[in-house]
CHARMM internal coordinates of N, CA and C (Angstrom, degrees):
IC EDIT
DIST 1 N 1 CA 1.4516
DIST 1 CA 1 C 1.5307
ANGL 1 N 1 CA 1 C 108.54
DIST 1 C 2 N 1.4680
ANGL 1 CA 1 C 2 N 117.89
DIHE 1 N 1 CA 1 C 2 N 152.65
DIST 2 N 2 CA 1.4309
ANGL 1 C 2 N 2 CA 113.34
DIHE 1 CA 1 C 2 N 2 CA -179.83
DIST 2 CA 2 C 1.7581
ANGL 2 N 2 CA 2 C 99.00
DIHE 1 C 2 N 2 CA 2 C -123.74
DIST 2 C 3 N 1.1437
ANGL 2 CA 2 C 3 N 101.50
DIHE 2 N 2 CA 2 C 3 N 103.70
DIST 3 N 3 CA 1.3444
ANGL 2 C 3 N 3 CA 119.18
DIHE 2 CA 2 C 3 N 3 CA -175.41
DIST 3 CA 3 C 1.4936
ANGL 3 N 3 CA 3 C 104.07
DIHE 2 C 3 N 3 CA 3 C -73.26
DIST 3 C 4 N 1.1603
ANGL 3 CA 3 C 4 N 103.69
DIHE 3 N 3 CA 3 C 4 N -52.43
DIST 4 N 4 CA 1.7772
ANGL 3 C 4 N 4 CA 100.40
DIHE 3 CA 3 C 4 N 4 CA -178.45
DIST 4 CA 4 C 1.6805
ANGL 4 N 4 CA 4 C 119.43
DIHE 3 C 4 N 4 CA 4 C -76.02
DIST 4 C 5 N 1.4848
ANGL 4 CA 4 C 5 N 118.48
DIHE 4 N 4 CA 4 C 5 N -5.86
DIST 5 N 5 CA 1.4774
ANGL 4 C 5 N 5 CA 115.41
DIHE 4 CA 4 C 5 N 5 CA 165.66
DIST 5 CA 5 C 1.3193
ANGL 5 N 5 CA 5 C 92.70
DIHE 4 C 5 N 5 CA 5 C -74.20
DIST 5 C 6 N 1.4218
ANGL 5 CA 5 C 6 N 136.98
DIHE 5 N 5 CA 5 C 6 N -55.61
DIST 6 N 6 CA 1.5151
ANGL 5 C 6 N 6 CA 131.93
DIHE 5 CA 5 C 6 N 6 CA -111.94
DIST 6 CA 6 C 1.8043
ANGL 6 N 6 CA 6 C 68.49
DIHE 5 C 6 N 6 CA 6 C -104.79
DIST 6 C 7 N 1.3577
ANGL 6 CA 6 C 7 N 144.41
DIHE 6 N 6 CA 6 C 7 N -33.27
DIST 7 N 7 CA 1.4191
ANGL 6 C 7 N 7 CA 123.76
DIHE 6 CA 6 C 7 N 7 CA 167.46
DIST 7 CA 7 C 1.3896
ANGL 7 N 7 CA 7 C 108.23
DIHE 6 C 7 N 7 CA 7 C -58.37
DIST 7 C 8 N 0.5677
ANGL 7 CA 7 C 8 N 116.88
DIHE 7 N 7 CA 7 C 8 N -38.54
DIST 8 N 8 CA 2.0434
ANGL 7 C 8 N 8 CA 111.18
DIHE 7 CA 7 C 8 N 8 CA -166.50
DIST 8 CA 8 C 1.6229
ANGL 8 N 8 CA 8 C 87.79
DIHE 7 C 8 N 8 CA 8 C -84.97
DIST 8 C 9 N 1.0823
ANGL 8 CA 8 C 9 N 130.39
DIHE 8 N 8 CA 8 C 9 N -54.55
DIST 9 N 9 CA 1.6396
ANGL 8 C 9 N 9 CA 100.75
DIHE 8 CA 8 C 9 N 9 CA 163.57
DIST 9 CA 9 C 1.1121
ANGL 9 N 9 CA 9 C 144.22
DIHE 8 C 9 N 9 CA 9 C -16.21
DIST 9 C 10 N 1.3574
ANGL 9 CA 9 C 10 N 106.56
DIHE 9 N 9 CA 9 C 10 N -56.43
DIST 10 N 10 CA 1.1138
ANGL 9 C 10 N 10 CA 147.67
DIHE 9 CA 9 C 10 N 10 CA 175.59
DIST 10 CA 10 C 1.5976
ANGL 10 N 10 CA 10 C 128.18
DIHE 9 C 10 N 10 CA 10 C -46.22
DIST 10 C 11 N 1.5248
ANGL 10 CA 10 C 11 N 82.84
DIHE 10 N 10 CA 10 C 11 N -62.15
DIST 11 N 11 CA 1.9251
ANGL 10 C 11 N 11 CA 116.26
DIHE 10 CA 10 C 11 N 11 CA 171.78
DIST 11 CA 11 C 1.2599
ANGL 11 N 11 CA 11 C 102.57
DIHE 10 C 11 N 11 CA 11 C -67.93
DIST 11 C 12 N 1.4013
ANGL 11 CA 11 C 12 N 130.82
DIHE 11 N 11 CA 11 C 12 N -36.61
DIST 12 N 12 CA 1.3476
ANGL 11 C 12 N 12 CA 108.56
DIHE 11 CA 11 C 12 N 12 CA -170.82
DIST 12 CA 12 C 1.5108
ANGL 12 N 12 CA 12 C 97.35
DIHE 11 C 12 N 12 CA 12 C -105.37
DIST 12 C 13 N 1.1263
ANGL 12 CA 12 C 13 N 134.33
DIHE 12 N 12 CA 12 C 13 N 5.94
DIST 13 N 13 CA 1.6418
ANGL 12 C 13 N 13 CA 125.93
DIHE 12 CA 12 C 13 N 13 CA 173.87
DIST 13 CA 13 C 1.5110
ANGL 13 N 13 CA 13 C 111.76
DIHE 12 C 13 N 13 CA 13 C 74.48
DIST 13 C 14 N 1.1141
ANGL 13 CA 13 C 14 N 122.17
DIHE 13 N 13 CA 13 C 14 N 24.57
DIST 14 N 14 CA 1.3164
ANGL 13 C 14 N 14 CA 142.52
DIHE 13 CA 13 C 14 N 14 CA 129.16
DIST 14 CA 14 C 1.4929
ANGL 14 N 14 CA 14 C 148.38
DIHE 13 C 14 N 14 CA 14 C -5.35
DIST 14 C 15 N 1.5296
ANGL 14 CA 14 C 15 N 128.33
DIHE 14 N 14 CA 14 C 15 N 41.42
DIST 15 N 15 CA 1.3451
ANGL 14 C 15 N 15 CA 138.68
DIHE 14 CA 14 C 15 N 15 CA -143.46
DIST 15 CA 15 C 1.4700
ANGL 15 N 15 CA 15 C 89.28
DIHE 14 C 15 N 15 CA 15 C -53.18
DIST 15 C 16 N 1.5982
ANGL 15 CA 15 C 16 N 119.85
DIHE 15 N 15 CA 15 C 16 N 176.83
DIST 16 N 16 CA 1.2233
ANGL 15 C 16 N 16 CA 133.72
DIHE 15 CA 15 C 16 N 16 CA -155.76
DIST 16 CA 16 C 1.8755
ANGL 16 N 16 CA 16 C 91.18
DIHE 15 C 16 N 16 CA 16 C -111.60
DIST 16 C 17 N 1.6799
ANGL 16 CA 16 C 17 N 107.80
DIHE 16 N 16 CA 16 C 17 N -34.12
DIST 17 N 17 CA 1.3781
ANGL 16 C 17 N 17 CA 118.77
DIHE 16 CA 16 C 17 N 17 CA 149.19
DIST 17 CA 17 C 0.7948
ANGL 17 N 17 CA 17 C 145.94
DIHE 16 C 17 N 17 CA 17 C -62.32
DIST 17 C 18 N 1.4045
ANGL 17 CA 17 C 18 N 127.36
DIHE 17 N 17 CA 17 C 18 N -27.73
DIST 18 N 18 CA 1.3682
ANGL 17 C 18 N 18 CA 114.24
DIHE 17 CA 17 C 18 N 18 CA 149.65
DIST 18 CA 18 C 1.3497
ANGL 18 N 18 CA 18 C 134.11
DIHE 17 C 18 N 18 CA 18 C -80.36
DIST 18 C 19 N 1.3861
ANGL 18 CA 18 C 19 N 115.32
DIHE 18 N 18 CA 18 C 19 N -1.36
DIST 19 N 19 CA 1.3285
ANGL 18 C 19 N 19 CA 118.70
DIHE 18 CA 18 C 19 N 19 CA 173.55
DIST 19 CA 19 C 1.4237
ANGL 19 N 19 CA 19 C 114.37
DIHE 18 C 19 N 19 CA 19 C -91.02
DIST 19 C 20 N 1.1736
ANGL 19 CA 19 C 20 N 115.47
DIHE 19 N 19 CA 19 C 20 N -24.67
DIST 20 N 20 CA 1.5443
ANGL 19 C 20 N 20 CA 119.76
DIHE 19 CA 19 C 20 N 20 CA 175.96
DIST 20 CA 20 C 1.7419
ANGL 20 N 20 CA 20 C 109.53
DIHE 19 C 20 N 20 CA 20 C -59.64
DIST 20 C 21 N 1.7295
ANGL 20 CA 20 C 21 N 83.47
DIHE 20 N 20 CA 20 C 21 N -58.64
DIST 21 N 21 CA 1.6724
ANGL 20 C 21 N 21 CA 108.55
DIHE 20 CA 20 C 21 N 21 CA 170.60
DIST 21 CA 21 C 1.6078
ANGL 21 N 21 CA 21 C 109.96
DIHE 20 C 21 N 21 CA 21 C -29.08
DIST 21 C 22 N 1.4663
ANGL 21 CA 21 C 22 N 118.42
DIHE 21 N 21 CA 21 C 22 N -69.03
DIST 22 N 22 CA 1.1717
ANGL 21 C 22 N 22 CA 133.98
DIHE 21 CA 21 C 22 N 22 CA 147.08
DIST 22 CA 22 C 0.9675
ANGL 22 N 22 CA 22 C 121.65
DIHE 21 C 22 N 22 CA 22 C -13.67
DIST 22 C 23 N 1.0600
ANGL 22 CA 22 C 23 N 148.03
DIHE 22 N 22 CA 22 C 23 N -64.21
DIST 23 N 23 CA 1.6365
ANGL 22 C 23 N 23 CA 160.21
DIHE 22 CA 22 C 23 N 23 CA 177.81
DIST 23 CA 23 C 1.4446
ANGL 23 N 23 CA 23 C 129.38
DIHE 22 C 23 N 23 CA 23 C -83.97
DIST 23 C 24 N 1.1991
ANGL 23 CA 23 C 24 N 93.05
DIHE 23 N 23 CA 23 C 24 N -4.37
DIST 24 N 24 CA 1.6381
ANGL 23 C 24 N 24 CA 126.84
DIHE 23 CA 23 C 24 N 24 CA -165.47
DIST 24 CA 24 C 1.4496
ANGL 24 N 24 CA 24 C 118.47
DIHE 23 C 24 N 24 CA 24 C 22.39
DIST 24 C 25 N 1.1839
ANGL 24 CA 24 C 25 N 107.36
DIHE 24 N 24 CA 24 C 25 N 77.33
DIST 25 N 25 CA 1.8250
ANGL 24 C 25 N 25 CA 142.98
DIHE 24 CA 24 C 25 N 25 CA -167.07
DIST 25 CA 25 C 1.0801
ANGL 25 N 25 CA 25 C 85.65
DIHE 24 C 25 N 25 CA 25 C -132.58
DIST 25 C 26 N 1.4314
ANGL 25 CA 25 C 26 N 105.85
DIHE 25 N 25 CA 25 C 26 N 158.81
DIST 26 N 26 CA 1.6861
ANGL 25 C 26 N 26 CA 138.03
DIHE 25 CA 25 C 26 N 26 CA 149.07
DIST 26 CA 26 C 1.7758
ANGL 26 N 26 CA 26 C 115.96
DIHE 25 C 26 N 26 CA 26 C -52.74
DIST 26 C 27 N 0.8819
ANGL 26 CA 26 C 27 N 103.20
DIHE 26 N 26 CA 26 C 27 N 158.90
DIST 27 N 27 CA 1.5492
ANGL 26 C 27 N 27 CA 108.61
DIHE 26 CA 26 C 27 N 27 CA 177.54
DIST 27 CA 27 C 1.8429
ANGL 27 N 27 CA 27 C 115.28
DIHE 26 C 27 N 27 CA 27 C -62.55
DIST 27 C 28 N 2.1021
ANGL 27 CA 27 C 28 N 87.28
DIHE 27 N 27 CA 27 C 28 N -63.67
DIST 28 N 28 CA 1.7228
ANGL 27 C 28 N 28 CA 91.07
DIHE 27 CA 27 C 28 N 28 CA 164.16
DIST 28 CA 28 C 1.6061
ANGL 28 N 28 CA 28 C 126.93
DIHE 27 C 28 N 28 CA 28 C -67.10
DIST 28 C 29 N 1.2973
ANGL 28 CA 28 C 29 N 116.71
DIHE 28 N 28 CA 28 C 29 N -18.74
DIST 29 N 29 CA 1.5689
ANGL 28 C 29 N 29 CA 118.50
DIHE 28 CA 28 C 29 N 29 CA 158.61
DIST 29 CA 29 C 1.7029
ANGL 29 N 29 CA 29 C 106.35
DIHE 28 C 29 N 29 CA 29 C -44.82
DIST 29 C 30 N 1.3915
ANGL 29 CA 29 C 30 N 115.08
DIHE 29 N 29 CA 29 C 30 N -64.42
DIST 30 N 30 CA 1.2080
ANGL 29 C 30 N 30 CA 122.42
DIHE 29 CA 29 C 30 N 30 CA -171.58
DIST 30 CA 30 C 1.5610
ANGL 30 N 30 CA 30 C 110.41
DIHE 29 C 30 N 30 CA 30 C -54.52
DIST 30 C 31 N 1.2896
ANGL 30 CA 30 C 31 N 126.21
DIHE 30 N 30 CA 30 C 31 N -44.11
DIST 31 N 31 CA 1.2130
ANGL 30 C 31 N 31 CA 126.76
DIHE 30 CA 30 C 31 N 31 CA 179.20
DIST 31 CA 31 C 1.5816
ANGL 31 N 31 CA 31 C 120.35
DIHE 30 C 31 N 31 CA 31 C -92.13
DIST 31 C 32 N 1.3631
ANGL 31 CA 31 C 32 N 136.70
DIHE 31 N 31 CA 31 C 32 N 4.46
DIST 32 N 32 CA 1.3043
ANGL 31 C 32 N 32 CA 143.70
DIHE 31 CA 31 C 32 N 32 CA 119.85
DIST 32 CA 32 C 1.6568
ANGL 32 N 32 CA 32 C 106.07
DIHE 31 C 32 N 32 CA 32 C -38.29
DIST 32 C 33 N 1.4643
ANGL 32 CA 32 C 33 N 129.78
DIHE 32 N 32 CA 32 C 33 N -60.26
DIST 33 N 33 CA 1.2714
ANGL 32 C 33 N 33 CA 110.22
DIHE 32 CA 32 C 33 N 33 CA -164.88
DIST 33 CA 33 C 1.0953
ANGL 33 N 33 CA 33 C 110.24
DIHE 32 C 33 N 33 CA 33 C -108.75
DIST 33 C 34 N 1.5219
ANGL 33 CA 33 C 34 N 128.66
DIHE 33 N 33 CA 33 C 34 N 19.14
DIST 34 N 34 CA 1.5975
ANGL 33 C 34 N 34 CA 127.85
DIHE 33 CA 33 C 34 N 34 CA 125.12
DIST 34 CA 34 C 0.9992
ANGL 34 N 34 CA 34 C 135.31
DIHE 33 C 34 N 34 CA 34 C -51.59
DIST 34 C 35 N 1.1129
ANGL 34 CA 34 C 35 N 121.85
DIHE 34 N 34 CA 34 C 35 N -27.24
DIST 35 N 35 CA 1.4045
ANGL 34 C 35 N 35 CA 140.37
DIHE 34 CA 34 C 35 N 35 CA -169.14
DIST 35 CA 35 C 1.6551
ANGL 35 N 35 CA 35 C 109.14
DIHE 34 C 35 N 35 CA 35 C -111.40
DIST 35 C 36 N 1.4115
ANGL 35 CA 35 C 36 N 116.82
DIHE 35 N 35 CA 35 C 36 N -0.08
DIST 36 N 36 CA 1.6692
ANGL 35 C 36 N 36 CA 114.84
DIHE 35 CA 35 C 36 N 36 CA -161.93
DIST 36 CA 36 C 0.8969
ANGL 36 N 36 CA 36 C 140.90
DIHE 35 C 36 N 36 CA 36 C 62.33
DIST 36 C 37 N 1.5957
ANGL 36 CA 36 C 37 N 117.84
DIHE 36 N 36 CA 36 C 37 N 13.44
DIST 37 N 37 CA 1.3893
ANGL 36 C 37 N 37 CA 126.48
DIHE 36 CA 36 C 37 N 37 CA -175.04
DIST 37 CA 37 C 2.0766
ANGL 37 N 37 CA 37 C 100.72
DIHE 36 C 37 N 37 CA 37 C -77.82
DIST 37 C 38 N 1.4231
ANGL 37 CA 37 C 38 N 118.82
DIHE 37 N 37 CA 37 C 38 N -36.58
DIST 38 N 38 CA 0.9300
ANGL 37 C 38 N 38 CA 112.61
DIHE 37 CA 37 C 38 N 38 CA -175.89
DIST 38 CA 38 C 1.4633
ANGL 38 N 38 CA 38 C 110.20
DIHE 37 C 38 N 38 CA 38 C -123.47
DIST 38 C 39 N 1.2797
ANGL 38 CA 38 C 39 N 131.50
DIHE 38 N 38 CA 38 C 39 N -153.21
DIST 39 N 39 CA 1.9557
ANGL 38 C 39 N 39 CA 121.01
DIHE 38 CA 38 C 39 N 39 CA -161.66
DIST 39 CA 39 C 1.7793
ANGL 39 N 39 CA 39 C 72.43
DIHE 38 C 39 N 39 CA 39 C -132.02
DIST 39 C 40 N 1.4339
ANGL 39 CA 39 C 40 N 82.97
DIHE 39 N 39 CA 39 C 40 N 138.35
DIST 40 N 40 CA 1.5444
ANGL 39 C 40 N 40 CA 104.75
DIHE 39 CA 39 C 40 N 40 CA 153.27
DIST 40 CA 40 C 1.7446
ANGL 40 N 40 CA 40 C 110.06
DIHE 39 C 40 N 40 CA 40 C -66.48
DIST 40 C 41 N 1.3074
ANGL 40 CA 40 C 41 N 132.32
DIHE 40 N 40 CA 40 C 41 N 151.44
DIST 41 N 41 CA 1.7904
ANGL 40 C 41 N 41 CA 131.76
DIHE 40 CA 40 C 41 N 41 CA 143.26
DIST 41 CA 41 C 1.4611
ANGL 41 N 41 CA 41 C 110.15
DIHE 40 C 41 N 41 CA 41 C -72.08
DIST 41 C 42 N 1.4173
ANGL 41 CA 41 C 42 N 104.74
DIHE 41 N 41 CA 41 C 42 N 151.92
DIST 42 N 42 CA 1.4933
ANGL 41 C 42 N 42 CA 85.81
DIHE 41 CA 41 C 42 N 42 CA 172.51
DIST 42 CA 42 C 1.1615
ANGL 42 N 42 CA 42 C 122.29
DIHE 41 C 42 N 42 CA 42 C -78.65
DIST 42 C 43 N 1.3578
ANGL 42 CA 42 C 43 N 115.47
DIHE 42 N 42 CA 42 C 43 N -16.14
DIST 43 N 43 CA 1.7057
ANGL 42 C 43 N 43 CA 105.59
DIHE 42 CA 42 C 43 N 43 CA 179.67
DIST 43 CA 43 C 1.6117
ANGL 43 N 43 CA 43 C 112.33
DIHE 42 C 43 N 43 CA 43 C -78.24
DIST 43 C 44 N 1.3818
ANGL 43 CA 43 C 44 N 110.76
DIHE 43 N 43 CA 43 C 44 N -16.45
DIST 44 N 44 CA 1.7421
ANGL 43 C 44 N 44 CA 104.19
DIHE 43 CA 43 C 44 N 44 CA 159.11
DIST 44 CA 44 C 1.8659
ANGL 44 N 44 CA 44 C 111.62
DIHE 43 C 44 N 44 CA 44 C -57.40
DIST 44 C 45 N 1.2834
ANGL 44 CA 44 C 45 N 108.52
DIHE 44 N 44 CA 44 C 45 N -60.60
DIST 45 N 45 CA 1.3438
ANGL 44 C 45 N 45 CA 107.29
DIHE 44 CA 44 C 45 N 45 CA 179.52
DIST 45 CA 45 C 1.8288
ANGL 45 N 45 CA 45 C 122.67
DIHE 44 C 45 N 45 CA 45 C -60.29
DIST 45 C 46 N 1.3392
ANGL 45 CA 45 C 46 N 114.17
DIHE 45 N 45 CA 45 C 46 N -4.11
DIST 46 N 46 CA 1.1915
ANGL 45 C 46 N 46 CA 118.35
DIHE 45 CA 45 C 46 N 46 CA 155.18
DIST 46 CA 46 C 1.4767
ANGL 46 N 46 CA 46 C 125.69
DIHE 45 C 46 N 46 CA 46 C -92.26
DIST 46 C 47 N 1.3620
ANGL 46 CA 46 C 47 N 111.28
DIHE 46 N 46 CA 46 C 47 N -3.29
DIST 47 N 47 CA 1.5096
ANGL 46 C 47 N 47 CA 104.92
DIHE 46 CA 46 C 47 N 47 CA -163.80
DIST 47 CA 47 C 1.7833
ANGL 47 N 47 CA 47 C 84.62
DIHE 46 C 47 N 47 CA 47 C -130.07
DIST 47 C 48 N 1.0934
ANGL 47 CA 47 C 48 N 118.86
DIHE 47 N 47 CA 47 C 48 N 12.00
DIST 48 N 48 CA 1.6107
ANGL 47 C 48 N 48 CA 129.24
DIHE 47 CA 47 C 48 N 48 CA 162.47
DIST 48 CA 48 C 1.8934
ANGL 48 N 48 CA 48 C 104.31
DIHE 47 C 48 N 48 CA 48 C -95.83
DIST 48 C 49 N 1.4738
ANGL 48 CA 48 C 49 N 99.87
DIHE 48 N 48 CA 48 C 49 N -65.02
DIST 49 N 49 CA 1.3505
ANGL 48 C 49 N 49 CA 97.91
DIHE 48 CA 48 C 49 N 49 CA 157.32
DIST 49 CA 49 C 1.6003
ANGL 49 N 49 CA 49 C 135.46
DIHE 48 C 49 N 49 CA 49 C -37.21
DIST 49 C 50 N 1.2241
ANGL 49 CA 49 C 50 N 112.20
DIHE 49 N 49 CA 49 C 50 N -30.98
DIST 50 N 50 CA 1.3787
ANGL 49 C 50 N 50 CA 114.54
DIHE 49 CA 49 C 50 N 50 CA 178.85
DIST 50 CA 50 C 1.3632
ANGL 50 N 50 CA 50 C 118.38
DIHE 49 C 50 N 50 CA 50 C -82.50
DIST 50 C 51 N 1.7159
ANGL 50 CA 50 C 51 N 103.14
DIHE 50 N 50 CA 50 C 51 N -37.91
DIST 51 N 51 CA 1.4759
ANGL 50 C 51 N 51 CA 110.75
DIHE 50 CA 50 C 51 N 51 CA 173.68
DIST 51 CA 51 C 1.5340
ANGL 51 N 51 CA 51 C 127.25
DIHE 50 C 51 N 51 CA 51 C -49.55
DIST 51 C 52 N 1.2287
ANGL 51 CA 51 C 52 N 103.29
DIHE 51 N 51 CA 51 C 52 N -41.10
DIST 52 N 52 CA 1.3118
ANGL 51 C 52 N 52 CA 113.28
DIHE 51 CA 51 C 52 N 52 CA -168.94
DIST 52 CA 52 C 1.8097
ANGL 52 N 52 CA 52 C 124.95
DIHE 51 C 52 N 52 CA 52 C -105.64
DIST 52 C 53 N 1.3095
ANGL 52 CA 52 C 53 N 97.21
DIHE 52 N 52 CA 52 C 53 N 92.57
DIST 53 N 53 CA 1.3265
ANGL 52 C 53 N 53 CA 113.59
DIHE 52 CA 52 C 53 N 53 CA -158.92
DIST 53 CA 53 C 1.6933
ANGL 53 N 53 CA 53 C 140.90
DIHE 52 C 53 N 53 CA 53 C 43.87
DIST 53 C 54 N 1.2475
ANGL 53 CA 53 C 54 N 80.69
DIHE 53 N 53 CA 53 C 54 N 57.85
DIST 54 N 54 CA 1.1775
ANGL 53 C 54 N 54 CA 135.82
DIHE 53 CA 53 C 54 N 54 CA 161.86
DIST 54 CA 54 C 1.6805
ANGL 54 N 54 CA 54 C 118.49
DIHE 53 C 54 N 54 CA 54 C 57.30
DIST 54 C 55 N 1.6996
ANGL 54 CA 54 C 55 N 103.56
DIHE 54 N 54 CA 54 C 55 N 50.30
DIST 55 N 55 CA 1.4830
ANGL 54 C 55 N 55 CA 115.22
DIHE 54 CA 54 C 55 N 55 CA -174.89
DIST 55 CA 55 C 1.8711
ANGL 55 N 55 CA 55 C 95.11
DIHE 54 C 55 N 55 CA 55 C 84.02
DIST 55 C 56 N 1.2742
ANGL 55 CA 55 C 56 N 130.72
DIHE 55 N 55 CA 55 C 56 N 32.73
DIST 56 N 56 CA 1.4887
ANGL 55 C 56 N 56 CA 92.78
DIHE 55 CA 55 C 56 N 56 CA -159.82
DIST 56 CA 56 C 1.6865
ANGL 56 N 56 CA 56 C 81.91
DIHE 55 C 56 N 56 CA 56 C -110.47
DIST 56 C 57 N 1.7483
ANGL 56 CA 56 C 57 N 139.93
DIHE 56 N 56 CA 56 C 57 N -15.35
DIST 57 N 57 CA 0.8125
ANGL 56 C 57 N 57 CA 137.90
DIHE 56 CA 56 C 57 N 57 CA 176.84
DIST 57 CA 57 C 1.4662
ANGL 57 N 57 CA 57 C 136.99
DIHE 56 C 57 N 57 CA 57 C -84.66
DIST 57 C 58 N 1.1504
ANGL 57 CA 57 C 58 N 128.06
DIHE 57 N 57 CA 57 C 58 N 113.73
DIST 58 N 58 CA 1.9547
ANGL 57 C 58 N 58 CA 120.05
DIHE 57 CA 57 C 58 N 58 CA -156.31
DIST 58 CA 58 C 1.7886
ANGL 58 N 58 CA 58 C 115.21
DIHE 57 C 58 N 58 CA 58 C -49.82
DIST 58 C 59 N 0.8173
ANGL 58 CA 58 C 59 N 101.83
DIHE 58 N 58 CA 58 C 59 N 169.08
DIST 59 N 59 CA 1.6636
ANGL 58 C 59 N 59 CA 106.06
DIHE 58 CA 58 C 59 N 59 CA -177.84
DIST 59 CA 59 C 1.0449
ANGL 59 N 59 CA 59 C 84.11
DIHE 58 C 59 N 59 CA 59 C -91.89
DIST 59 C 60 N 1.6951
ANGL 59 CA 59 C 60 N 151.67
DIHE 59 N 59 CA 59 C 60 N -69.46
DIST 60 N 60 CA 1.2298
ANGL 59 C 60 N 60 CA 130.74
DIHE 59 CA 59 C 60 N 60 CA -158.49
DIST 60 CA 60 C 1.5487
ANGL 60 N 60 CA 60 C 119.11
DIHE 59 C 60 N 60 CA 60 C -38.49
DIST 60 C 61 N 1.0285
ANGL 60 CA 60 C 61 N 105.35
DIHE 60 N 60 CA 60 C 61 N -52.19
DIST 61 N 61 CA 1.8468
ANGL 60 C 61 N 61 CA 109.46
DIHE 60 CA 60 C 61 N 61 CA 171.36
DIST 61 CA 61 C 1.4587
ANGL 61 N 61 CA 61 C 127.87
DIHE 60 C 61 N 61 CA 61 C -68.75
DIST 61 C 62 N 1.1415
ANGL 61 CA 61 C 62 N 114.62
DIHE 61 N 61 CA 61 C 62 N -21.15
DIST 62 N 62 CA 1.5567
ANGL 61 C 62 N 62 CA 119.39
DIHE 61 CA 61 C 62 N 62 CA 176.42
DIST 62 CA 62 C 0.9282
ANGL 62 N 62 CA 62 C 115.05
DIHE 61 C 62 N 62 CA 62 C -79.20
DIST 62 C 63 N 1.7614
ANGL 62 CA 62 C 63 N 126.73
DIHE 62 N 62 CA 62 C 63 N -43.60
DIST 63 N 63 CA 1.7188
ANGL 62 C 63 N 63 CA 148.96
DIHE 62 CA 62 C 63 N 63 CA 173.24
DIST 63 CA 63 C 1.6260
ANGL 63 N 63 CA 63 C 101.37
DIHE 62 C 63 N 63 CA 63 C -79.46
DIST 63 C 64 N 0.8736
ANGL 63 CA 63 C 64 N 134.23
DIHE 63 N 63 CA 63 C 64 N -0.25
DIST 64 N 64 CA 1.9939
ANGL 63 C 64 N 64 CA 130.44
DIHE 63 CA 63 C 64 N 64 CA -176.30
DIST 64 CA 64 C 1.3843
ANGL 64 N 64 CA 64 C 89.85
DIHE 63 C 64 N 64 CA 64 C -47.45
DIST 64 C 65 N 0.9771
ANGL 64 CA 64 C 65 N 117.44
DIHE 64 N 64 CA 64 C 65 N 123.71
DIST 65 N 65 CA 1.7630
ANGL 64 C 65 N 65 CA 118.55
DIHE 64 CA 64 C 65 N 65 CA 153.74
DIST 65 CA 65 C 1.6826
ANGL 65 N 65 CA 65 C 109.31
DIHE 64 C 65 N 65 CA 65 C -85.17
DIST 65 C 66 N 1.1866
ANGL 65 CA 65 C 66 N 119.53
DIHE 65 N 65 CA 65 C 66 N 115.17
DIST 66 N 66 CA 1.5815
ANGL 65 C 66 N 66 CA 132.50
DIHE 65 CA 65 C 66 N 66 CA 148.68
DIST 66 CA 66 C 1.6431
ANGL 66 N 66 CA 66 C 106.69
DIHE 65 C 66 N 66 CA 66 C -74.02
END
COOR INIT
IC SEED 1 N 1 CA 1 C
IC BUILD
């Protein structure tokens, strides 16, 4: 699970739909690899990174698996 994406989700008010939308995935796609059931790409995790204030937060911390 990535506890610290799904906070910064969170923090910025962030639907789970528009980020999929964003990525142009399914909703439950998106929440399989919230949860770790499936692998992020990296260019999802860059264009997640970008979303959320505005690239200024590292991928190491956003992707941390708990």
């Amino acid at each position: 699970m990535f506890k610290n994406l799904l906070l910064e989700l969170l923090k910025n008010n962030m639907k789970i739909s528009d980020v999929a939308a964003s990525l142009n995935i399914t909703e439950q796609c998106l929440i399989l690899k919230l949860f770790g059931k499936k692998d992020f790409k990296i260019t999802e995790c860059l264009k997640i990174q970008s979303l959320i204030a505005d690239g200024s937060i590292c991928l190491d911390y956003l992707f941390k698996k708990f």
